[in-house]
FIKOLBA-469095 format. One line per field, with one value per residue (C-alpha): x, y, z; chain; residue number from 1; residue in three letters. Coordinates in steps of 0.02 Angstrom, whole numbers. Each point is the difference from the previous one (the first is absolute). Example, Ala and Ser with C-alpha at 12.3 -4.5 7.8 and 13.67 -1.06 7.14 Angstrom:
<sites>
xx c(615_69)
yy c(-225_172)
zz c(390_-33)
ch c(A_A)
i c(1_2)
aa c(ala_ser)
</sites>
This chain:
<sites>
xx c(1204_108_-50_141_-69_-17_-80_-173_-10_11_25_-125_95_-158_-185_-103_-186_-167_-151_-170_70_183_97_164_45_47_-177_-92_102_-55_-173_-30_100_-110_-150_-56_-131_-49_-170_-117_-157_-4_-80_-39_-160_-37_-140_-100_28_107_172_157_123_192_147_84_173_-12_-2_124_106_24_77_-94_20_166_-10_64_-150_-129_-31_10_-174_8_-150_-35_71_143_34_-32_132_139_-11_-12_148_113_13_37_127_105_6_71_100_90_88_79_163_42_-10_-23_-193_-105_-128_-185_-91_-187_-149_-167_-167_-79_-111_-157_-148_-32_-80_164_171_144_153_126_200_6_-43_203_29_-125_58_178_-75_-95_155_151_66_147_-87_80_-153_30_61_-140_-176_-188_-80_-201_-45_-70_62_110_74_158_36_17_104_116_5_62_135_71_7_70_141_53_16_72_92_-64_16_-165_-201_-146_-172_-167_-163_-157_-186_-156_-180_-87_-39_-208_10_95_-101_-134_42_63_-198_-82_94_-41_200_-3_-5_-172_-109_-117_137_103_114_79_170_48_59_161_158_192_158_164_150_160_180_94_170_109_85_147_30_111_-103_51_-135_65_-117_-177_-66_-156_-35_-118_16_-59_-213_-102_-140_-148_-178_-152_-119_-144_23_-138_-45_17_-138_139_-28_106_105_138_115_99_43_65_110_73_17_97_135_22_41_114_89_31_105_-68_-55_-184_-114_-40_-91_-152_-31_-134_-93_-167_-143_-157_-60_-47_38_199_-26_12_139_99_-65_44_195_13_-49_103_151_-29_175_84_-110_50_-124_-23_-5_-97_-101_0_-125_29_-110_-91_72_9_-112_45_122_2_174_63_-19_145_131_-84_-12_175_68_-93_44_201_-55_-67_177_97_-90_-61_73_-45_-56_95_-59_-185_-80_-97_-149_-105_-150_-75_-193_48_118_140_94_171_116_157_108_110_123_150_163_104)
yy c(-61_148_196_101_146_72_152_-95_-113_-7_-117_-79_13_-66_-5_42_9_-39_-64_-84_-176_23_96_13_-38_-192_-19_92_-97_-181_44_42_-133_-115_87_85_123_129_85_-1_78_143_126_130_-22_62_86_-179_-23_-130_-13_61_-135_46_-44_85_18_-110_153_-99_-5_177_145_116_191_97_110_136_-23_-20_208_8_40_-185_-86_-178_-59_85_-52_-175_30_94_-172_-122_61_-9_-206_0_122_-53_-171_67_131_-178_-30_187_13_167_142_132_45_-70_100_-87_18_-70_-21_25_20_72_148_-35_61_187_-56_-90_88_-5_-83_115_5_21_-209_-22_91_-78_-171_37_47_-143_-134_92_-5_67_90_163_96_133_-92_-126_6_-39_-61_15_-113_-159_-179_80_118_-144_16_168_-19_-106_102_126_-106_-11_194_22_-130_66_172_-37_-162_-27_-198_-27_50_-66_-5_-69_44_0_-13_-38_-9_-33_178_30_152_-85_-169_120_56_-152_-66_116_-45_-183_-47_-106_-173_-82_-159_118_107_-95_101_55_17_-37_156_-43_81_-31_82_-67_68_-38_37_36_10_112_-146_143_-62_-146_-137_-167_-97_23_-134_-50_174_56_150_133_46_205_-10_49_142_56_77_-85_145_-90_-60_-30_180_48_36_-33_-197_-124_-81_-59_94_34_-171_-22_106_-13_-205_63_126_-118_-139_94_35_-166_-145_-68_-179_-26_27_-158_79_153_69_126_94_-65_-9_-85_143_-32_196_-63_-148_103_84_-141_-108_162_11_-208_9_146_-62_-187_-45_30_-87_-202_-101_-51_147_-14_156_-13_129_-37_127_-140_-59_158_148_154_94_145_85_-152_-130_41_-52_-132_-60_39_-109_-171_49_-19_-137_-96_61_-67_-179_-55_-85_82_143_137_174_45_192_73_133_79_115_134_65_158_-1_-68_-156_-68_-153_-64_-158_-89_-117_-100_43_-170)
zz c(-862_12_0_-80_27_171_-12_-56_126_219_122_134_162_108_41_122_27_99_-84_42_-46_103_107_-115_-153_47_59_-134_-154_103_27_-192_-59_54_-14_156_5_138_-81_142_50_96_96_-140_-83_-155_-83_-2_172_-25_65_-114_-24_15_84_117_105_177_117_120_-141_7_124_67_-35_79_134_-103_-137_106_20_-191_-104_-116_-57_75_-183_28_163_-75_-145_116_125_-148_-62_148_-6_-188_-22_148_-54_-173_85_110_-160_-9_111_-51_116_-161_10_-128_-111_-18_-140_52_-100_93_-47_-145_34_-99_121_39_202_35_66_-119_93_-29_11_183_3_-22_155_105_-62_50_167_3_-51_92_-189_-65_-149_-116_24_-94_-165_40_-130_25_-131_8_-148_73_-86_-133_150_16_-186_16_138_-59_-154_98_75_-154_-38_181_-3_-174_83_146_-13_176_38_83_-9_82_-100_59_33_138_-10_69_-71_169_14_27_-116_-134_20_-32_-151_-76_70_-84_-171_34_0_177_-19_93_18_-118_-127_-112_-136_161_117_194_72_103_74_18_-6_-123_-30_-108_57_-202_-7_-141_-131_4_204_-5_116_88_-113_-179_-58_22_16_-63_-102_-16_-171_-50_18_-157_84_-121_34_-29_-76_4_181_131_33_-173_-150_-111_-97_82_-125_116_-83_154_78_-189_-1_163_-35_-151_76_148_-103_-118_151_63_-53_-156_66_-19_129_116_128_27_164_11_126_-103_138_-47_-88_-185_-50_4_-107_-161_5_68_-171_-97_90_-41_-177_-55_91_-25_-73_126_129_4_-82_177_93_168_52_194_100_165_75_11_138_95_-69_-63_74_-84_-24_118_-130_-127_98_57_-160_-57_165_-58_-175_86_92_-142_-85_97_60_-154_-151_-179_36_-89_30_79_-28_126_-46_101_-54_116_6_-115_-107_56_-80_27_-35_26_-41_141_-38_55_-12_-3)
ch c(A_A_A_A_A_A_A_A_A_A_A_A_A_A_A_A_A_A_A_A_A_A_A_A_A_A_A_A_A_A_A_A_A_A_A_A_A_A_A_A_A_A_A_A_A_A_A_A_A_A_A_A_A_A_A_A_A_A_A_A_A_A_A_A_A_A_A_A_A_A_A_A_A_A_A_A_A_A_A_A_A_A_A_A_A_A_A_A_A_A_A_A_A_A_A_A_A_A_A_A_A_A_A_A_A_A_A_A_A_A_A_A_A_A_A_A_A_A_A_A_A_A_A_A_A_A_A_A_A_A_A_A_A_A_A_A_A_A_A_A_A_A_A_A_A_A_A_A_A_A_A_A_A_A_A_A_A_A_A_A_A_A_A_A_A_A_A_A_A_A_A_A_A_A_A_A_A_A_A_A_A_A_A_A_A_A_A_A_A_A_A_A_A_A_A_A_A_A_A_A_A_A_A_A_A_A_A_A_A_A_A_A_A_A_A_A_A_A_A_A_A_A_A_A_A_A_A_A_A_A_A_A_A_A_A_A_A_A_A_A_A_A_A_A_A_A_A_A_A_A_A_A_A_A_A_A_A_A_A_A_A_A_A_A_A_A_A_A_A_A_A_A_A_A_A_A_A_A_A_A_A_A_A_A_A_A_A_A_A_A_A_A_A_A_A_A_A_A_A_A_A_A_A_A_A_A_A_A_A_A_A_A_A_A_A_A_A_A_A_A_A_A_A_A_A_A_A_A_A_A_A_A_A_A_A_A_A_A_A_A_A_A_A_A_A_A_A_A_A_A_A_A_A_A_A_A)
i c(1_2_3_4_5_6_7_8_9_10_11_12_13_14_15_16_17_18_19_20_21_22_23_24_25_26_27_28_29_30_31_32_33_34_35_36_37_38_39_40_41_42_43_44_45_46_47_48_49_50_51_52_53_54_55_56_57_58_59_60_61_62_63_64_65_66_67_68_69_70_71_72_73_74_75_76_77_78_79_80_81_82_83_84_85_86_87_88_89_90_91_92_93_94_95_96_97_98_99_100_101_102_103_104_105_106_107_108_109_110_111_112_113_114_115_116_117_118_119_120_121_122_123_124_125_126_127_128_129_130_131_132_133_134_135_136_137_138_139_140_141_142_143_144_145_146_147_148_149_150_151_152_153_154_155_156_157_158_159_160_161_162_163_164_165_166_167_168_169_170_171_172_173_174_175_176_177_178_179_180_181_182_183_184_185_186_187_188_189_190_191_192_193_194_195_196_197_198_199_200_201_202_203_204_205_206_207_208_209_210_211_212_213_214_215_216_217_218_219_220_221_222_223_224_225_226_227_228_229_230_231_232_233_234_235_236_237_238_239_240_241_242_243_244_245_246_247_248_249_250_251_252_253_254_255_256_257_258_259_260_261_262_263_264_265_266_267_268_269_270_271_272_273_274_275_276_277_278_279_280_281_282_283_284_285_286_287_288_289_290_291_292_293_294_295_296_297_298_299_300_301_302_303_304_305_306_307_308_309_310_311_312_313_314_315_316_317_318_319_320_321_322_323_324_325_326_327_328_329_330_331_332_333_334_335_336_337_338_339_340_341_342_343_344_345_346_347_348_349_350_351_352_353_354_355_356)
aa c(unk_unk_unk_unk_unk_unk_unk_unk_unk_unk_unk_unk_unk_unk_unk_unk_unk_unk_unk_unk_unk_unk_unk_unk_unk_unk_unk_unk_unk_unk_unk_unk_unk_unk_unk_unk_unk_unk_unk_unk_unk_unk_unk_unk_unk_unk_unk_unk_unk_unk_unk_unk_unk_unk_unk_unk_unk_unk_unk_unk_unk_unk_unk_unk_unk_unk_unk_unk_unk_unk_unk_unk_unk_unk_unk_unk_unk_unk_unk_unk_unk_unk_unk_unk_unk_unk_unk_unk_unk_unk_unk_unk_unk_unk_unk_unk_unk_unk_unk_unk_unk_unk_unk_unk_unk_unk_unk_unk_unk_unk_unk_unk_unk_unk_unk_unk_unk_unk_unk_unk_unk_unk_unk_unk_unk_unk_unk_unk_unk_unk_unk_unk_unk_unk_unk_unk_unk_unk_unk_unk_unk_unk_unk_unk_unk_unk_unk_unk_unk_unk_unk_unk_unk_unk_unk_unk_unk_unk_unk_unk_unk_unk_unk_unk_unk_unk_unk_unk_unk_unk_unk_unk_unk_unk_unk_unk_unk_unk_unk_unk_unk_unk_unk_unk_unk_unk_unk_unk_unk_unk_unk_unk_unk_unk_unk_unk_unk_unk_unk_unk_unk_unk_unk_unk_unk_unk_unk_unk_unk_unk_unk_unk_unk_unk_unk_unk_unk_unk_unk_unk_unk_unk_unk_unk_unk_unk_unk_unk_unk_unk_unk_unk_unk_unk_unk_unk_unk_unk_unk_unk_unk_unk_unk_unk_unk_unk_unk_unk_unk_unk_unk_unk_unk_unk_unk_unk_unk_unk_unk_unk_unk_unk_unk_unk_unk_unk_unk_unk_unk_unk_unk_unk_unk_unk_unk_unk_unk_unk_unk_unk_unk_unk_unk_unk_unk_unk_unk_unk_unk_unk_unk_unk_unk_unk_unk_unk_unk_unk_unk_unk_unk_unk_unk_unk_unk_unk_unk_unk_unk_unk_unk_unk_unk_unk_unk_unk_unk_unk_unk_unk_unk_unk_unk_unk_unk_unk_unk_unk_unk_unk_unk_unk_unk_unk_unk_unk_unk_unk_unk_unk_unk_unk_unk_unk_unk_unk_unk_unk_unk_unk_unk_unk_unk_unk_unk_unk)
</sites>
């Protein structure tokens, strides 16, 4: 179907990421096509003394730190974030042959603990550093929201094209769990998945990132394309962390504005950063419900975290590249919405689409 209007909608130029199931994005769409799952025991134990179960990054599959960052005060997580992003922004960055710098807008983790050190800003740098990347730092953002940070993101995107015309942007986003004072946390909250805790998630890592082009830039591939239509971002007030009720009021509402946004053809296909954890069950029921006409009468909710933990702020674009994949592979399916739903309050959609 065709998009009139281009100021709603953007481009996917290319993807690039790392993950506990693959090394790129051709790896990590085969291995949860068909299934594959990395959770794992590992060394962490929790408050039972029994080991936490996540998955986790190969550490061969990753860099080590540059020269240049080594004499730089980072936590070990991010040190861990800086080299995971290094494979999965230069495979996205292959597809970019301009020598105009690029701004990143990255999505990292979501400060919720008070004992652990807020990543801050200065991440873009270091991953430029860290990836010899050809990055606009100064029109560059950080976004510290967690899972919803690549909505945001790409939100942004949107704004920044519109005010610059600029052709190109890369978003994405970085994170890693396997931090002792963060497993801690999450421990004593009883959120890590175990042989003894149920109602519970595998704390993973990975880094993703989506090269969006302008609709405005003329392009060699004028059909085919998938779109990124304008995200629908809301607050959940009675999130996690919150004594407000949960009503799931949020997810609602951002399931609405993203799919007044997109094309109009019902919604084939869900993919959702929902981890194991009952507490997101509700609002997801609430978003279907309200919004059920336009959802296809069979719509298939797909949570592949499954296959390869949470990653935080590194799922979303994940998620959005097997959403494309999907697109453009399968027969029948017509447009797919991606949500994703942070620990406060957080919540954010969008529809992608084919342009044909």
């Amino acid at each position: 179907m065709n998009h009139p209007n281009n100021h709603k909608k953007l481009y996917i130029a290319a993807t690039g990421m790392i993950t506990p199931v693959g090394g790129n994005t051709a790896m990590t769409i085969a291995a949860v096509n068909a299934g594959i799952s990395q959770y794992q025991m590992s060394s962490f134990f929790n408050k039972h003394d029994k080991p936490m179960i996540v998955t986790r990054v190969p550490e061969d599959a990753i860099p080590p730190l540059h020269e240049d960052l080594k004499n730089i005060q980072l936590t070990g997580r991010e040190k861990r974030m800086v080299r995971l992003a290094m494979p999965a922004l230069q495979e996205a960055l292959s597809h970019y042959q301009s020598a105009q710098p690029l701004p990143l807008f990255l999505a990292g983790p979501e400060p919720v603990y008070h004992n652990v050190k807020a990543t801050s800003a200065k991440i873009l740098t270091y991953i430029k550093v860290q990836a010899s990347a050809n990055i606009d730092i100064p029109s560059s953002r950080y976004f510290a929201a967690g899972r919803t940070g690549l909505i945001d993101a790409i939100e942004m995107a949107f704004r920044y094209f519109s005010a610059t015309n600029a052709a190109y942007v890369m978003v994405g986003g970085v994170d890693s769990y396997l931090d002792a004072a963060t497993l801690g946390n999450l421990d004593a909250e009883n959120r890590i998945l175990s042989e003894n805790v149920g109602n519970a998630f595998a704390p993973g890592e990975g880094a993703s990132f989506l090269l969006l082009r302008n609709p405005a830039i003329n392009s060699d591939e004028t059909q085919n394309e998938t779109v990124l239509f304008e995200p629908g971002i809301a607050t959940e007030k009675g999130h996690r962390y919150s004594e407000a009720p949960y009503l799931g009021n949020g997810l609602a509402d951002a399931f609405r504005v993203a799919i007044a946004n997109g094309s109009g053809e019902k919604i084939s296909t869900i993919f959702s950063t929902m981890n194991g954890e009952n507490f997101f069950a509700k609002e997801f029921g609430v978003a279907s419900i309200r919004n059920q006409s336009a959802l296809h009468e069979k719509c298939k909710h797909e949570h592949p975290i499954d296959c390869f933990g949470d990653m935080g702020a590194a799922t979303a674009a994940v998620l959005i590249a097997l959403a494309r994949h999907r697109l453009l592979k399968l027969k029948g399916i017509t447009q797919s919405l991606v949500y994703c739903s942070s620990d406060r309050s957080g919540r954010g959609a969008l529809c992608i689409s084919v342009d044909a």
